[in-house]
C-alpha positions as CSV (number, residue, x, y, z in Angstrom):
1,X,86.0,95.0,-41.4
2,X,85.9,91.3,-41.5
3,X,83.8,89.4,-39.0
4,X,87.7,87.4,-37.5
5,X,89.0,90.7,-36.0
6,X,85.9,91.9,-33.9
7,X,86.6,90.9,-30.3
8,X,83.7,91.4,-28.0
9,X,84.7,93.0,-24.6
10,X,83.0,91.0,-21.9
11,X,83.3,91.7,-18.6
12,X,86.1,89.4,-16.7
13,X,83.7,88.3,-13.8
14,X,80.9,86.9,-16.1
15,X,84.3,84.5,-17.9
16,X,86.2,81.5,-16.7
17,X,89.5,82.1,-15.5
18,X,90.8,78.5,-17.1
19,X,89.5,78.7,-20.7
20,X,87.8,82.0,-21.2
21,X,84.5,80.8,-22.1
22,X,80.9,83.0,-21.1
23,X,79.9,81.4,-17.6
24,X,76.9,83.8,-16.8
25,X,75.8,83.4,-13.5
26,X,76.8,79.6,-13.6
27,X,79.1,78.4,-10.8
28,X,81.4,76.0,-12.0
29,X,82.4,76.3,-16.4
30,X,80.0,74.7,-18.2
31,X,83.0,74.0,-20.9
32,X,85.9,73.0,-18.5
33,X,84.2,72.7,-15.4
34,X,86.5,75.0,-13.3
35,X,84.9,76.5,-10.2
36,X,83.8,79.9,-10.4
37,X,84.2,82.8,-8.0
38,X,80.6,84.4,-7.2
39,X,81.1,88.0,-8.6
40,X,81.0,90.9,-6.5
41,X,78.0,92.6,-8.0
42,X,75.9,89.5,-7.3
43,X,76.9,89.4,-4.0
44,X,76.5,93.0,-3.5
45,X,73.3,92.6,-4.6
46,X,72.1,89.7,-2.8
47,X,73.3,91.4,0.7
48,X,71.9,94.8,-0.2
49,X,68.6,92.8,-0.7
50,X,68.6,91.4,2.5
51,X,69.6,94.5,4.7
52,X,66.7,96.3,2.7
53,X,64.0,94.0,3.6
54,X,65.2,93.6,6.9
55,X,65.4,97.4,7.7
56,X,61.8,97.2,6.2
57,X,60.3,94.7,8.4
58,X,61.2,96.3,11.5
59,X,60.1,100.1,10.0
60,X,56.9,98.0,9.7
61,X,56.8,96.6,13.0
62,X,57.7,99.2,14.8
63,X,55.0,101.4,13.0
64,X,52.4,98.7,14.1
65,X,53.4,99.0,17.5
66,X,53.2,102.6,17.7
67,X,50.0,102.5,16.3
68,X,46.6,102.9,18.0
69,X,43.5,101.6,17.1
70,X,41.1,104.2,17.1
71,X,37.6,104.2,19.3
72,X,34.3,104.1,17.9
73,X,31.0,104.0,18.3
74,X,28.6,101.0,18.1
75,X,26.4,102.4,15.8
76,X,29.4,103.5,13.4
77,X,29.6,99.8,12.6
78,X,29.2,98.7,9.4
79,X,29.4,95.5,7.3
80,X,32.6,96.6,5.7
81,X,34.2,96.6,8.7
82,X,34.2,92.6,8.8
83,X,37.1,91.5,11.2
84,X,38.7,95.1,12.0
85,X,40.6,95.6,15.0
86,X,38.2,98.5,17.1
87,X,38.0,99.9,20.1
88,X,34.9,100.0,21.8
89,X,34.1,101.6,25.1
90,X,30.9,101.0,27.4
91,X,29.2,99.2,29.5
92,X,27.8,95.6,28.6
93,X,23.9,95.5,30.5
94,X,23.5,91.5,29.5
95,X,25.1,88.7,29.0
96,X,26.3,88.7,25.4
97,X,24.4,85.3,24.0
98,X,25.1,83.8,20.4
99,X,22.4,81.6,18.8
């Protein structure tokens, strides 16, 4: 088969409309310079994308809200717990003093 009559099949939203040339994921021709329709799978994509992550930051939200923090004891504190949110309860005798 000689290399003339092999057409490659390209899909028609990734080619310009005026001259047929590849665009890609370019908005205007890079040969001609006619403006390019955004294709439908990008912009699938791109508001798929959007409603995912924003269906994901309220699961999150509302999972933080509904959580508790649990209560524990004084003495179950240990250094690894550096800046955890606890919940202690008890009575303070003195006035808490930092030197």
């Amino acid at each position: 088969m000689e290399p003339s009559t092999i057409q490659v099949q390209r899909d028609p939203e990734s080619t310009c409309p005026s001259c047929g040339a590849f665009v890609g994921a370019y908005v205007q021709c890079p040969r001609c310079g006619a403006d390019i329709d955004k294709r439908m799978t990008i912009k699938a994509i791109k508001w798929s994308a959007i409603l995912i992550s924003t269906v994901g930051l309220l699961f999150v939200y509302l999972w933080g809200v509904a959580t508790q923090i649990p209560p524990i004891k004084v003495k179950d504190i240990e250094p690894t717990m550096n800046f955890a949110y606890v919940k202690i309860k008890g009575k303070v005798y003195h006035i808490p003093k930092i030197y």
